[in-house]
C-alpha positions as CSV (number, residue, x, y, z in Angstrom):
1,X,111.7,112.3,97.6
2,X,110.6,113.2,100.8
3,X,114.2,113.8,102.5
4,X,115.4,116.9,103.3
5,X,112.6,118.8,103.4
6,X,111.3,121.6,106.2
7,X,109.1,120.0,108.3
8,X,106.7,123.0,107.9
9,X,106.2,121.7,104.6
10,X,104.6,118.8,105.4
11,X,102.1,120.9,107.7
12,X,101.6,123.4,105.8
13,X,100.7,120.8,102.5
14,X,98.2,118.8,105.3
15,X,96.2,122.0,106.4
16,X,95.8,122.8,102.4
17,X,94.4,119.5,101.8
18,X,91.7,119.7,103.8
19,X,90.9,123.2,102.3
20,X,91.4,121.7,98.6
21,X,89.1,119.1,100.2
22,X,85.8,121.0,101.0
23,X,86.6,123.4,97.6
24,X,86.9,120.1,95.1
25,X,83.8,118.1,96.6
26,X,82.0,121.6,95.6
27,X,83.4,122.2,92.3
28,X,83.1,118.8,91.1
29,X,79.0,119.0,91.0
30,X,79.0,123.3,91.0
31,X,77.9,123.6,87.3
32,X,75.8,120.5,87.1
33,X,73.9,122.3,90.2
34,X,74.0,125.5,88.4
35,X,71.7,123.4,85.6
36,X,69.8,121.5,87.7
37,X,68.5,124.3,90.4
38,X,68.2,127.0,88.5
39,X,67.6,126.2,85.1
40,X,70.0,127.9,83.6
41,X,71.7,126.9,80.2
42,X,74.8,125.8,78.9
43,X,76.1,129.2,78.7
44,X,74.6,130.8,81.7
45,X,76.0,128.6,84.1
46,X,79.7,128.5,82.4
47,X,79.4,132.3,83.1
48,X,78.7,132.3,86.7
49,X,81.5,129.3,87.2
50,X,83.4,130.8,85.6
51,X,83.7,134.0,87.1
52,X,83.3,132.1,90.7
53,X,86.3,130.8,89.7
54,X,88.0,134.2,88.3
55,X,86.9,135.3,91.9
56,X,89.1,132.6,93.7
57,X,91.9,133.3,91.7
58,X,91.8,137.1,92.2
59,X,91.5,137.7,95.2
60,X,95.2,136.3,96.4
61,X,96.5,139.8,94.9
62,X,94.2,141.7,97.7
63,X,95.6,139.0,100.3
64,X,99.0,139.2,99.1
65,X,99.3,143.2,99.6
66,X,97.2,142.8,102.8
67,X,99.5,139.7,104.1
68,X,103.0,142.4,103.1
69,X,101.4,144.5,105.6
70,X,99.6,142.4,108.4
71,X,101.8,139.1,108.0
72,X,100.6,135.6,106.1
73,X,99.7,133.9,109.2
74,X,96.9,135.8,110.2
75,X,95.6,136.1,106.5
76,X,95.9,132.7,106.7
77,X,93.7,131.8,109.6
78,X,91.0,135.0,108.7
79,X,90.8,133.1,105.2
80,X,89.3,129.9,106.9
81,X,87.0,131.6,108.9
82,X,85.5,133.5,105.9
83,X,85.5,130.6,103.9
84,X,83.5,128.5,106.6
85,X,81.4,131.4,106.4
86,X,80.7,131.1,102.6
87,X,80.4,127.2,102.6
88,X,78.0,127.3,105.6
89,X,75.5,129.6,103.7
90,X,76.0,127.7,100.3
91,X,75.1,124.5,102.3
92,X,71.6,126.0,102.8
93,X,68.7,124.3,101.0
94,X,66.4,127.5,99.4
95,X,64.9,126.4,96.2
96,X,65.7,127.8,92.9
97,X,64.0,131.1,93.8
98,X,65.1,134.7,93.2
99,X,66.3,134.4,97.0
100,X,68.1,131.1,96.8
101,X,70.1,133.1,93.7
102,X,71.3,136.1,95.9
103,X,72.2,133.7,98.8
104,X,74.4,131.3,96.6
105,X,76.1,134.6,95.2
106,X,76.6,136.1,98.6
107,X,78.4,132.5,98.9
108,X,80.2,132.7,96.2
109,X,81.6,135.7,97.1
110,X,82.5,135.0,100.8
111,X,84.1,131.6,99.6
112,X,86.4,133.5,96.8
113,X,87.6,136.2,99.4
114,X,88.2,133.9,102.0
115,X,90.1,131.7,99.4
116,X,92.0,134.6,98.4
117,X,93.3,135.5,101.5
118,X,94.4,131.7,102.4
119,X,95.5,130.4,98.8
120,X,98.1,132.5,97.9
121,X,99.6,133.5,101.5
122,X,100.0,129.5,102.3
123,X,101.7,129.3,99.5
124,X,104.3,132.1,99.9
125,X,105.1,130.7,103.5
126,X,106.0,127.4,101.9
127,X,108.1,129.2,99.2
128,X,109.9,131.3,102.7
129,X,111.1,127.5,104.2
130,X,113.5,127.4,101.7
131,X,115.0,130.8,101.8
132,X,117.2,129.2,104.3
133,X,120.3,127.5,102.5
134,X,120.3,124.2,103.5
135,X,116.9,123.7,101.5
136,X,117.3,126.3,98.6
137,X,117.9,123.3,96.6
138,X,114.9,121.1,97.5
139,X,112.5,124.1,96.4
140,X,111.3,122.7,93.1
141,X,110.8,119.6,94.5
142,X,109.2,120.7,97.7
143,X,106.5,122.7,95.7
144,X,105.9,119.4,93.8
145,X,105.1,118.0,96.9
146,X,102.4,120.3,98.6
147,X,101.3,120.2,95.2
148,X,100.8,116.4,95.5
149,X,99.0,117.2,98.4
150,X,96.4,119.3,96.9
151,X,95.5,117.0,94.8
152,X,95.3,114.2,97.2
153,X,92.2,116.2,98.7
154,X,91.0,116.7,95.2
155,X,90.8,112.8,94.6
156,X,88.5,112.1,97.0
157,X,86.7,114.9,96.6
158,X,84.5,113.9,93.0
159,X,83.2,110.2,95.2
160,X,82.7,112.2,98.4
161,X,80.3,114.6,95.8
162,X,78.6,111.8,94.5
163,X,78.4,109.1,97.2
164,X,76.9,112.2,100.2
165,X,74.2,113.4,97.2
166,X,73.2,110.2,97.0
167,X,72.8,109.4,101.0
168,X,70.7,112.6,101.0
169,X,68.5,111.2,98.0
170,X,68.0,108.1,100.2
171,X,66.9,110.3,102.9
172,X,63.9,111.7,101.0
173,X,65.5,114.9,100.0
174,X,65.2,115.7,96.2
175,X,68.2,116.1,94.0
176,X,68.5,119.8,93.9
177,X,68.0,119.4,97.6
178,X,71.0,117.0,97.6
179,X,74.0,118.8,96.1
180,X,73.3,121.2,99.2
181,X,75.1,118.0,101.3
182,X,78.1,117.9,99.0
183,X,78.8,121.7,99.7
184,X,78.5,121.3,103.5
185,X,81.5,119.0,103.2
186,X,83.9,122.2,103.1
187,X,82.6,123.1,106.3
188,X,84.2,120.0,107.9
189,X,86.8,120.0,105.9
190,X,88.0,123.7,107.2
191,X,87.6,122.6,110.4
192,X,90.0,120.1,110.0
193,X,91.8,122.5,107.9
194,X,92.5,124.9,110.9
195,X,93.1,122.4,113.4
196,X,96.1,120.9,111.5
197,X,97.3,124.2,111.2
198,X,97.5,125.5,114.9
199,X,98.8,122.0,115.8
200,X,101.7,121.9,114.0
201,X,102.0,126.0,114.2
202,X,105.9,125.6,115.6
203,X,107.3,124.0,112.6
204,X,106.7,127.3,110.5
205,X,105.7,130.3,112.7
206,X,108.7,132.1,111.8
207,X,107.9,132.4,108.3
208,X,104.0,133.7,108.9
209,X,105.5,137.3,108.7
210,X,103.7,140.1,110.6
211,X,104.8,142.8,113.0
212,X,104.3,144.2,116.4
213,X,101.3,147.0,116.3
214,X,103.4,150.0,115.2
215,X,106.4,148.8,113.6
216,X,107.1,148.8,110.0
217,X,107.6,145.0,108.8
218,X,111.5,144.9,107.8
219,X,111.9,143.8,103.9
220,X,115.5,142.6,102.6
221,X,115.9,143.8,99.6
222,X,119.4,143.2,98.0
223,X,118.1,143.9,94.4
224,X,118.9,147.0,92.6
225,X,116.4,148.7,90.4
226,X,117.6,147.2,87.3
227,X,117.8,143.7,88.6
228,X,114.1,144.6,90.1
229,X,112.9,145.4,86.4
230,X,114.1,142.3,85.2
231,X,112.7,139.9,87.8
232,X,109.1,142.3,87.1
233,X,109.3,141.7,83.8
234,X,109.9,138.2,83.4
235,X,107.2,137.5,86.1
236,X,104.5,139.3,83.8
237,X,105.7,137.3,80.7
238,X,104.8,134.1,82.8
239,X,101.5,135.9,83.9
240,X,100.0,136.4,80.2
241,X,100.8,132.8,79.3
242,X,99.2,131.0,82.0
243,X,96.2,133.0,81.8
244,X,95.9,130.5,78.4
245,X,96.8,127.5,79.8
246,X,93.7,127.6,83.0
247,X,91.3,128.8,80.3
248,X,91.7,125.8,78.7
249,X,92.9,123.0,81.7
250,X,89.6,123.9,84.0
251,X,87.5,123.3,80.7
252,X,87.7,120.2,83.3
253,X,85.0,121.9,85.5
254,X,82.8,122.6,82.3
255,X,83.2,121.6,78.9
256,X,84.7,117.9,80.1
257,X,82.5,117.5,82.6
258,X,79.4,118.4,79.8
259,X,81.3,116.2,77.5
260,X,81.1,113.4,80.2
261,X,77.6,113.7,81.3
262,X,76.2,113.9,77.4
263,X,78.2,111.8,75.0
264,X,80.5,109.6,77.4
265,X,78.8,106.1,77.6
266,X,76.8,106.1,81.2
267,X,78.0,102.5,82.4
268,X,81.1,100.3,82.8
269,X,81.4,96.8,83.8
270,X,84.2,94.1,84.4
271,X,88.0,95.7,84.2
272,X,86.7,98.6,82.7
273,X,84.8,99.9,85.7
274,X,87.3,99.5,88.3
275,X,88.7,103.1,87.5
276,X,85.9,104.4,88.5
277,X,86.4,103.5,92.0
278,X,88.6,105.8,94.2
279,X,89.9,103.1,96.3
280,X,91.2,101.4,93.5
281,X,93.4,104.2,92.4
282,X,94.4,104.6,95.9
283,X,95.8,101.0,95.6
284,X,97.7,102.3,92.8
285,X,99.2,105.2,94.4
286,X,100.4,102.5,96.9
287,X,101.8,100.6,93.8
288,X,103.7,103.3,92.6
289,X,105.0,104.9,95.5
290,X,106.2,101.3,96.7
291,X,107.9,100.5,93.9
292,X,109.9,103.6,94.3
293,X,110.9,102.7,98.1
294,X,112.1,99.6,96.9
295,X,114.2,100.8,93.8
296,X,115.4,103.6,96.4
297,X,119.3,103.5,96.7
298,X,119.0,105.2,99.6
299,X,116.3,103.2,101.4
300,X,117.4,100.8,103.9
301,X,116.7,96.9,103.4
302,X,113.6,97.4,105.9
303,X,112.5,99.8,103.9
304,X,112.6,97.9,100.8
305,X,111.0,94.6,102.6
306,X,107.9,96.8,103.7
307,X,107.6,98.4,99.7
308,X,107.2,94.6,98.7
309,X,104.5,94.3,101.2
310,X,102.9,97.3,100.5
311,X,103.1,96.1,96.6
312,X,101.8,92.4,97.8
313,X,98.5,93.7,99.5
314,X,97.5,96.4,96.7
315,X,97.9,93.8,94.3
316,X,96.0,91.8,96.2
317,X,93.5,94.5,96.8
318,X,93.1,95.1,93.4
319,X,92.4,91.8,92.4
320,X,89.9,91.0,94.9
321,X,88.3,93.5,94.1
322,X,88.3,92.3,90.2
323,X,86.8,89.1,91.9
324,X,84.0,91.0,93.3
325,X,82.7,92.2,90.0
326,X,79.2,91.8,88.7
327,X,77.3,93.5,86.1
328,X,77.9,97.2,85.4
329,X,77.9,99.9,87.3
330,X,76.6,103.4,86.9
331,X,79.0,106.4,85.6
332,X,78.1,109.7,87.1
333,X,79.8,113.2,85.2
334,X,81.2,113.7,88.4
335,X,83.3,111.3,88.5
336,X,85.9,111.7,85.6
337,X,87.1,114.8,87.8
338,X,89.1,112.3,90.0
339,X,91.4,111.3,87.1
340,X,93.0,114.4,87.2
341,X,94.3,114.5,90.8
342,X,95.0,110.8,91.0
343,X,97.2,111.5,87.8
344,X,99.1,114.0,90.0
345,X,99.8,112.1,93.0
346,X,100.6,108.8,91.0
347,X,102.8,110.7,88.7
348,X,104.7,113.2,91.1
349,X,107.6,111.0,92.0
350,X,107.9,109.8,88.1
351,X,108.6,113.6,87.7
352,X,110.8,114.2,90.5
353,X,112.5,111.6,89.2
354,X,113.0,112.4,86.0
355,X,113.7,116.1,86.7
356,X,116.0,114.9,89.7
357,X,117.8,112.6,87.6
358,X,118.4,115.3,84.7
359,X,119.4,118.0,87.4
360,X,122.1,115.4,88.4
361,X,123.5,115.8,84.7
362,X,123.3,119.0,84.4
363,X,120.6,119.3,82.0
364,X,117.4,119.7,83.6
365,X,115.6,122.3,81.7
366,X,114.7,125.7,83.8
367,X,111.4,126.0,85.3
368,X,110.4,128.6,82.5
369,X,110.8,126.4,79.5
370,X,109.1,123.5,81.6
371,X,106.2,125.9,81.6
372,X,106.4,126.3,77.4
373,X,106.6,122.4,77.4
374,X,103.5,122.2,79.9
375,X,101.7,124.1,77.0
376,X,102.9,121.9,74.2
377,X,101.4,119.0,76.2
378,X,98.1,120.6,76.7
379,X,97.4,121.3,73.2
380,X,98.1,117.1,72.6
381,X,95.5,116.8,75.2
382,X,92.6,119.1,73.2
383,X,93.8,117.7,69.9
384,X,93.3,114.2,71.0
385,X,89.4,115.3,72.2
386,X,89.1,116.7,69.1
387,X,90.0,113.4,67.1
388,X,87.8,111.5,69.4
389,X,84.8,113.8,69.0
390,X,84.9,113.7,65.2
391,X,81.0,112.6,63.9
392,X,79.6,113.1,67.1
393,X,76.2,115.0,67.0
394,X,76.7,119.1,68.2
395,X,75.3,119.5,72.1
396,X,72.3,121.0,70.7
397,X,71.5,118.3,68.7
398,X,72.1,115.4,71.1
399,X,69.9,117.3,73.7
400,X,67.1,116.7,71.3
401,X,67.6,112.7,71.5
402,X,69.3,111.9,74.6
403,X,68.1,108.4,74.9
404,X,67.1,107.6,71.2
405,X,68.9,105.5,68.8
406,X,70.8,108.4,67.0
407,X,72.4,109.7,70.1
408,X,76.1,109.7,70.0
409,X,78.9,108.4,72.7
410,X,82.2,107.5,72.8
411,X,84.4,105.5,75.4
412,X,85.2,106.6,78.8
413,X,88.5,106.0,78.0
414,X,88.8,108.8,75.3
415,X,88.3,111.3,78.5
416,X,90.5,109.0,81.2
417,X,93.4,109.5,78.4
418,X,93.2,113.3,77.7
419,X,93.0,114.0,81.8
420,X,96.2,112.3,81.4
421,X,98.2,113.8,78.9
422,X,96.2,117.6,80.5
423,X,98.0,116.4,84.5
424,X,101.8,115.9,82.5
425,X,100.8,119.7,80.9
426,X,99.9,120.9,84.6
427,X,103.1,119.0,86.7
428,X,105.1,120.9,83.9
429,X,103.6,124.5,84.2
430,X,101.4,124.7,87.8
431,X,104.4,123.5,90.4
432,X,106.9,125.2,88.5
433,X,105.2,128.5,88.2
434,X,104.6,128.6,91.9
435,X,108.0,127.8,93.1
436,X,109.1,130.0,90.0
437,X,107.3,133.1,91.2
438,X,108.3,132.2,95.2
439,X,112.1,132.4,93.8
440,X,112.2,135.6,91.5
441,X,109.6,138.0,93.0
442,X,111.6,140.6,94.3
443,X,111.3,140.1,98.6
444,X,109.1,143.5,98.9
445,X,106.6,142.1,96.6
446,X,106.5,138.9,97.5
447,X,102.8,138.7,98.7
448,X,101.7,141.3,95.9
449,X,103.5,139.0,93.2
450,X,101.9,135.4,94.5
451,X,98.7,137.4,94.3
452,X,99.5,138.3,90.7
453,X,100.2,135.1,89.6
454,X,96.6,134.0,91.2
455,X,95.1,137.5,89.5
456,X,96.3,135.4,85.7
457,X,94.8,132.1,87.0
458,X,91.7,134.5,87.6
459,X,91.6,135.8,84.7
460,X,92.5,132.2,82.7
461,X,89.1,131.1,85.1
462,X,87.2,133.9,83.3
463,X,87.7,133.0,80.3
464,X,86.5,129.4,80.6
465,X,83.2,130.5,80.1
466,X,84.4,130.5,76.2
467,X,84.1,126.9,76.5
468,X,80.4,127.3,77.6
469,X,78.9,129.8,75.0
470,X,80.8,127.3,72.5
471,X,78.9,125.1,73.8
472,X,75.7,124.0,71.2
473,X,75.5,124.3,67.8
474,X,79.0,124.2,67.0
475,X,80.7,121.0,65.9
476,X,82.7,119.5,69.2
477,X,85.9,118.6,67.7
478,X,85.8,122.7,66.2
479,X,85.2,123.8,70.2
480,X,88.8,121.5,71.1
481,X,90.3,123.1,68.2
482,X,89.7,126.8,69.7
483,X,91.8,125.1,73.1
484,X,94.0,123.7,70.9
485,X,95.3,126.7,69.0
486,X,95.5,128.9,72.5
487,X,97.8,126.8,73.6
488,X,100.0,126.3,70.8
489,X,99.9,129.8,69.8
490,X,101.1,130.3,74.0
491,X,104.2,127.6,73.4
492,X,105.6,129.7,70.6
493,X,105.1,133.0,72.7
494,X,106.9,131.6,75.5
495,X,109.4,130.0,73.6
496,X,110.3,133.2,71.4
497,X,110.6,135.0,75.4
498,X,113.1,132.2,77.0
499,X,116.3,134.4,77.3
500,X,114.4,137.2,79.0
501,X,112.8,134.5,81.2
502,X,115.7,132.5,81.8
503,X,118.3,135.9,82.5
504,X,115.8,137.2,85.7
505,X,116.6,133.5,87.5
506,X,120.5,134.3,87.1
């Protein structure tokens, strides 16, 4: 799995894991914060996290076309600095005031354009290691992997929320207080960022792009117009349908994370608690990754002997820890958000595998109809949370007896399952649609083109806030059902487009 790659891959992936870090620790309490500061409803809130996160997303397209002029490395390293900025000022305790309001904004803002300019660029100088030929091949894979990455910042990130809010609670501070902690995170988290960055520099600095003061950049461009149009064309195809599919996966951020916090049950004890406990899925990982060294045809017998160890003492782990058990314990909202990236790490090298051994035959499918497959999967994902919230009360009604007899919850589990079956949607459409656009953006758009395929995301964040103002007197398994039919009605569009998408990767 991890053979042949550039190292610069492995850098690169590190440096955006301590970014993903600082942004997932934020994310994961944003719009509980958004509630609990300022008062603001259901609606209000999905609004401004939404368009926080249409903000991140957009703002790649103004980094890309400033990184085809100035280079990616030093959009790159700007990025972090004006996200530290953002994340420094967010971290500052001032009330739920009129003033407190403009300041988080300000934040907001910084954090999205720094983002922009770091995001995206990264991202095209990982997709540049494998214009050379001997690891043209190992592209799909190698975007799975700094994927993986991403996400291994990301599964931390939900506890680190949690567990630093509540070490500030004990500390006297109240709980709006409190969340300010969790968003000083990113700060150290960039710092680390940078520093992996500029210490590994030499295994990538000659695809950070750039130019002495002066000189025009030099662009290869072997394409002629026609093949240009094609390559354009199909790219914009891809755009519109992903713009579907992250207005309904970060529902995550919102809706699920509502869903968790009013009518998921609020405890968990014996076997059915230890989920909820990062360290425990870590041991999984271990599991997994293990097994695969020791089924490895390629590994050598060492390698093999120290998977079996590795599998010995997670086990191990794992059931010591099951030993430990007592009582229940406490589910915060929060939480659930860890599901997702542990689903992506755990399940990366299933899919590699998979996809590796079907590429073997002949018969993997492209990375276009992956992305109509990725859909598919999603709408499972919203029709199971629709089946599981049939005869629960509306939001609006269970906000009138939260804590009485007639309020309504279902099974952690119901939400466990759907992240899931939503993380096989996103390993089909997210890593595929990166290395996808890295491999058929003409090379003089390049930057502009990453930034386009952020500007859909962007636009997908946007419309999350659906989910919000949905959010109320509706019945919930009707709100799924709206997620549910976007992404179907997505599948069939991409589906009826495959031949123009599959001809501009010829």
């Amino acid at each position: 799995m991890f053979k042949g790659q550039p190292k610069g891959l492995f850098a690169l992936a590190l440096a955006n894991t301590g970014e993903r870090f600082g942004y997932y620790t934020m994310i994961a309490v944003f719009a509980l914060f958004l509630r609990a500061n300022f008062g603001l409803s259901a609606g209000t809130a999905g609004t401004i996290y939404s368009s926080f996160l249409m903000l991140v997303y957009f703002f790649p397209l103004i980094g890309g076309i400033l990184a085809d002029k100035f280079g990616f490395g030093k959009m790159v390293t700007t990025g972090i600095l004006v996200m530290f900025a953002g994340y420094l000022l967010l971290s500052v305790p001032l009330g739920g005031g009129t003033v407190a309001l403009v300041a988080m904004l300000a934040a907001l803002l910084l954090i999205g354009f720094g983002t922009g300019l770091f995001k995206g660029n990264l991202q095209v100088m990982v997709g540049d290691l494998y214009n050379d030929p001997q690891y043209a091949s190992k592209r799909d894979s190698g975007f799975s992997l700094f994927y993986m990455a991403i996400n291994i910042g990301a599964l931390f990130a939900p506890t680190a929320a949690i567990r630093i809010r509540e070490w500030a609670m004990t500390l006297g501070f109240d709980g709006n207080a409190a969340y300010h902690f969790s968003f000083a995170v990113a700060c150290v988290s960039l710092i680390v960022s940078i520093a992996i960055y500029y210490a590994f520099r030499g295994w990538f600095k000659h695809v950070e792009g750039g130019h002495a003061k002066g000189e025009k950049a030099q662009v290869v461009d072997t394409l002629t117009p026609e093949q240009t149009k094609k390559r354009m064309v199909a790219l914009f195809l891809v755009f519109a349908v992903v713009i579907f599919f992250w207005m309904s996966f970060h529902q995550n951020g919102l809706t699920l994370t509502y869903f968790a916090d009013e009518f998921t049950e609020r405890s968990a004890s014996g076997i059915a608690s230890m989920p909820f406990n990062v360290f425990n899925l870590v041991a999984v990982i271990a599991i997994v990754y293990a097994l695969f060294s020791i089924f490895d045809k390629e590994a050598s017998q060492k390698g093999k002997w120290i998977g079996v160890g590795v599998v010995a003492l997670a086990c191990a782990y794992l059931v010591w820890q099951y030993s430990r058990l007592s009582g229940s314990i406490e589910i915060s909202a929060p939480i659930f958000q860890h599901f997702n990236p542990f689903y992506v790490v755990a399940l990366t090298p299933v899919s590699m595998a998979i996809f590796g051994a079907l590429a073997a035959k002949g018969k993997e499918p492209s990375a276009p109809r992956k992305i109509a497959y990725g859909m598919l999967v999603a709408a499972v994902a919203f029709g199971l949370m629709a089946f599981a919230s049939i005869g629960l009360n509306t939001p609006a009604y269970q906000a009138t007896v939260r804590g009485g007899v007639e309020e309504t919850l279902v099974s952690p589990y119901w939400l466990i399952t759907v992240y899931l079956i939503l993380t096989f949607g996103e390993l089909l459409l997210s890593p595929m649609g990166i290395s996808f656009v890295s491999k058929v953006a003409p090379p003089k758009y390049k930057g502009m083109m990453m930034g386009m395929w952020f500007v859909a995301t962007a636009l997908g964040n946007f419309l999350v806030q659906v989910g919000g103002h949905l959010w109320g007197p509706l019945p919930l398994w009707v709100v799924w059902s709206v997620f549910l039919g976007v992404c179907v009605i997505s599948a069939i569009f991409m589906f009826a487009m495959m031949k123009k998408l599959e001809a501009a990767t010829e």
